[in-house]
MIDOSE-1310 file (N, C-alpha, C; in nm, 2 decimals, decimal comma, always signed):
residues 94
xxxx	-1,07/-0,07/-0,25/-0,95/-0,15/-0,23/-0,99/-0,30/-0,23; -0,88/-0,41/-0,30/-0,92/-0,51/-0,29/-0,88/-0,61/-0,17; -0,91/-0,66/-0,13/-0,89/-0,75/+0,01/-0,88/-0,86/+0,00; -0,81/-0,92/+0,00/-0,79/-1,08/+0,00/-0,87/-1,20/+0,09
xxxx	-0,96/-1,29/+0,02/-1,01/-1,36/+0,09/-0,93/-1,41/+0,20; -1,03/-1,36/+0,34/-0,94/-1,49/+0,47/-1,05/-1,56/+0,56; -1,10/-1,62/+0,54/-1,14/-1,67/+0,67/-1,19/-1,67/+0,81; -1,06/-1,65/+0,86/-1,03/-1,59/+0,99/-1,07/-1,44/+1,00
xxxx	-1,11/-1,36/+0,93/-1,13/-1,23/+0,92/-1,32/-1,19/+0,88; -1,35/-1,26/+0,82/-1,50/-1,29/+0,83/-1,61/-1,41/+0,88; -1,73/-1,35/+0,89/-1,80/-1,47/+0,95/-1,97/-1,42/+0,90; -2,01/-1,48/+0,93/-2,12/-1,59/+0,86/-2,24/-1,58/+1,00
xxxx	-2,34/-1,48/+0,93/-2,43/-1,40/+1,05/-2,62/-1,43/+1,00; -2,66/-1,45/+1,10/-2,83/-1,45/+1,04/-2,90/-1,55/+0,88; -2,80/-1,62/+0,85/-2,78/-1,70/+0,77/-2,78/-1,63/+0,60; -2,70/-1,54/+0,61/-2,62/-1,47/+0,49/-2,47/-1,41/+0,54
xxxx	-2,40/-1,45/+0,47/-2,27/-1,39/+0,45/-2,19/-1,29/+0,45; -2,18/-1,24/+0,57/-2,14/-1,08/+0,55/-2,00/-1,10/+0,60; -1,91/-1,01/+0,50/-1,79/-1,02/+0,52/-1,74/-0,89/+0,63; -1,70/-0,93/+0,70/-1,62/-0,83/+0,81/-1,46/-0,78/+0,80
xxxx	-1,40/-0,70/+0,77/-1,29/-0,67/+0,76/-1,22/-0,62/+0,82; -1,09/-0,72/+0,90/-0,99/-0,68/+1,01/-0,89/-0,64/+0,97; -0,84/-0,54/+0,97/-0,70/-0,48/+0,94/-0,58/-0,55/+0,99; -0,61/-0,62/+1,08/-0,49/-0,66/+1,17/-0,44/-0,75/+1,03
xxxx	-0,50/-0,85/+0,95/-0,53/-0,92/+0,83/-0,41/-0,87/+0,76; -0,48/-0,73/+0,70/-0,40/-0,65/+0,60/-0,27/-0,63/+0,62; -0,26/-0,56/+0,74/-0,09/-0,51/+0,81/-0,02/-0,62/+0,81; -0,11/-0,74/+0,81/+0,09/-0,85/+0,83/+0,11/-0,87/+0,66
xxxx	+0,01/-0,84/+0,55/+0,06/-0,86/+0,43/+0,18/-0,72/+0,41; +0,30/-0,86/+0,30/+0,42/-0,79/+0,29/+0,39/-0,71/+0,17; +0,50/-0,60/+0,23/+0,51/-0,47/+0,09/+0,58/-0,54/+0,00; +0,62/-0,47/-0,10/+0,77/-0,52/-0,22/+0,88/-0,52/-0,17
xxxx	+0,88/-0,42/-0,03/+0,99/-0,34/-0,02/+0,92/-0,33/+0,14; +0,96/-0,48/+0,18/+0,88/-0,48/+0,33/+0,97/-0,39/+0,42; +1,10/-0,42/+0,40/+1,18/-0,31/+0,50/+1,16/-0,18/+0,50; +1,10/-0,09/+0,41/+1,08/+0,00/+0,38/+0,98/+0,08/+0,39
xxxx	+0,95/+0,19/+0,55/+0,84/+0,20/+0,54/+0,79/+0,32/+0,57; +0,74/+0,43/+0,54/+0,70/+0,54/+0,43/+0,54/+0,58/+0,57; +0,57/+0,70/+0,63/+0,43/+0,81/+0,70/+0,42/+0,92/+0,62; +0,27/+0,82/+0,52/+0,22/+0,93/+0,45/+0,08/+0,98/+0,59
xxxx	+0,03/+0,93/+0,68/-0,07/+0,99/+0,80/-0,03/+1,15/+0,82; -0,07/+1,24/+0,80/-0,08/+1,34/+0,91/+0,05/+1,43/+0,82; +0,06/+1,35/+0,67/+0,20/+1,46/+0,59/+0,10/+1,50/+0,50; +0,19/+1,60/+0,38/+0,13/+1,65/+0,26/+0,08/+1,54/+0,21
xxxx	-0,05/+1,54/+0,14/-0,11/+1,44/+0,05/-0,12/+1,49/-0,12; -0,06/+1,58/-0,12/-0,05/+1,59/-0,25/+0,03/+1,51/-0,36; -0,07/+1,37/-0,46/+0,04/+1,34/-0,50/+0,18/+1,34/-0,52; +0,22/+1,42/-0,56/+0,37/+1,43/-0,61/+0,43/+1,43/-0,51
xxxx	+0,42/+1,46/-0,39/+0,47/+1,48/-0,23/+0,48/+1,31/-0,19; +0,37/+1,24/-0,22/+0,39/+1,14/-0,21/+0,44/+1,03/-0,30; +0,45/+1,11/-0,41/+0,53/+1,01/-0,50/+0,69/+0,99/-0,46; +0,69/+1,19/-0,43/+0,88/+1,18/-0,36/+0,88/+1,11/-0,27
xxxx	+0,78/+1,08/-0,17/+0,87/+1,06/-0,03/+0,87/+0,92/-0,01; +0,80/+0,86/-0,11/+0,80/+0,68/-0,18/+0,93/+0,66/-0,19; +0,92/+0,71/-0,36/+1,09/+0,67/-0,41/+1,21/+0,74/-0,35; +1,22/+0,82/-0,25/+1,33/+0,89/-0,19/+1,33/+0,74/-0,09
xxxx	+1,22/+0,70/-0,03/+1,27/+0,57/+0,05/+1,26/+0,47/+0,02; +1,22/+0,46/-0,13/+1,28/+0,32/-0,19/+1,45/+0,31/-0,21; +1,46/+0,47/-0,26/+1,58/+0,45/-0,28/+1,70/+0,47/-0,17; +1,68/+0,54/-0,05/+1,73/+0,50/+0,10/+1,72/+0,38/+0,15
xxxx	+1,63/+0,26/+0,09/+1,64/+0,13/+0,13/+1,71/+0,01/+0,02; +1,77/+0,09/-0,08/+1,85/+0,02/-0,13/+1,79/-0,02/-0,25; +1,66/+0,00/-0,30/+1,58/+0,00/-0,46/+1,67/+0,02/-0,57; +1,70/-0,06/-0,66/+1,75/+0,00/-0,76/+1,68/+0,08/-0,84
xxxx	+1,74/+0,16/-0,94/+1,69/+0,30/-1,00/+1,57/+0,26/-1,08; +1,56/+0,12/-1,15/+1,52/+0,07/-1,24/+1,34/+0,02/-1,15; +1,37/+0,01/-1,05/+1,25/+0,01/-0,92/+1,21/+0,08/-0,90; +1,28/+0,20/-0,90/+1,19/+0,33/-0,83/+1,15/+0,38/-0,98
xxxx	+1,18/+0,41/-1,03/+1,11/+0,39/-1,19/+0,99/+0,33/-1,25; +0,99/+0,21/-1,21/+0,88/+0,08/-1,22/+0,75/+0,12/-1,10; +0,81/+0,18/-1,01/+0,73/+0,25/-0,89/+0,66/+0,38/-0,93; +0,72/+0,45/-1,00/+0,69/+0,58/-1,00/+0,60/+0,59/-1,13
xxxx	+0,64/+0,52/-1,25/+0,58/+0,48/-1,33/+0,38/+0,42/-1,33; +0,40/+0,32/-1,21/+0,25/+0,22/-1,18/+0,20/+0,35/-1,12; +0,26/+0,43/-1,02/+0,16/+0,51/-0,93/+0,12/+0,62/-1,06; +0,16/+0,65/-1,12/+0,11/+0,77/-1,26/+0,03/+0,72/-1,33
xxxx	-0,02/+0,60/-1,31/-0,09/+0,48/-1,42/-0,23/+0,49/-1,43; -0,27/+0,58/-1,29/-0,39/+0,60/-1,23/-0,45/+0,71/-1,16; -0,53/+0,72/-1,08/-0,60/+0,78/-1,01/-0,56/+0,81/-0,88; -0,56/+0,93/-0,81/-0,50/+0,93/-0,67/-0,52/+0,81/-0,59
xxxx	-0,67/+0,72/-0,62/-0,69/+0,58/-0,55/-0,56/+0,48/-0,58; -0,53/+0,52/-0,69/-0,40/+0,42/-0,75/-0,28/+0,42/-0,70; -0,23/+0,55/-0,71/-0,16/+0,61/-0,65/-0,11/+0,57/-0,51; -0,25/+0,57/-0,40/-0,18/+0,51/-0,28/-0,21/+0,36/-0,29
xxxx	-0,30/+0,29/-0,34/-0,28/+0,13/-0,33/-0,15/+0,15/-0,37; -0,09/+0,15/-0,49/+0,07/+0,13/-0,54/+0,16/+0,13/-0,39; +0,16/+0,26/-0,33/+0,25/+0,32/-0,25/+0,25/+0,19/-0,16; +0,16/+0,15/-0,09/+0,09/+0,03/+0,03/+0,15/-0,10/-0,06
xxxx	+0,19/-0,10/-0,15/+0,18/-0,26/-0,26/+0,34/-0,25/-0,27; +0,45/-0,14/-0,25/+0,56/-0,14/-0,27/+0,64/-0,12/-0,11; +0,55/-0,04/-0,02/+0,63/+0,00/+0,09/+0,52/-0,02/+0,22; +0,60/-0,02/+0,30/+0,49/+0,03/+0,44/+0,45/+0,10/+0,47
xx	+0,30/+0,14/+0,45/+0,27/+0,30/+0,45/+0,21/+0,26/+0,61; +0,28/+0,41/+0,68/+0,20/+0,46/+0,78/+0,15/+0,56/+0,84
């Protein structure tokens, strides 16, 4: 997964640069569909299980069809890794 450089999230040890990565970071970055927010933890992980229970709540949050489409479409584009980055890049996965 890619992580966005922050600052405040890494630091600078023994005189090389090791990056440390806080989640707290991640979680305030907005979804597509920040209102929208999706427990894949502790459910079926079987893609398609997750593909429905994305666009069933894109489209319970008011997504037009042409979105959940565009959604359903990127998450097939790839790899189960792809798959959930997409899901986290559109909704709030928890």
């Amino acid at each position: 997964m890619d992580f966005p450089f922050n600052p405040s999230c890494c630091r600078y040890s023994a005189g090389s640069c090791s990056l440390v990565y806080d989640n707290r970071t991640e979680r305030k970055r907005m979804a597509k569909y920040g209102n929208v927010s999706v427990q894949l933890s502790g459910q079926d992980g079987n893609a398609f299980a997750v593909m429905a229970k994305v666009s069933g709540a894109l489209r319970k949050g008011g997504a037009p069809e042409s979105e959940v489409e565009q959604y359903l479409a990127e998450s097939m584009s790839g790899d189960y890794d792809n798959l959930l980055r997409t899901a986290m890049k559109w909704v709030n996965v928890t």
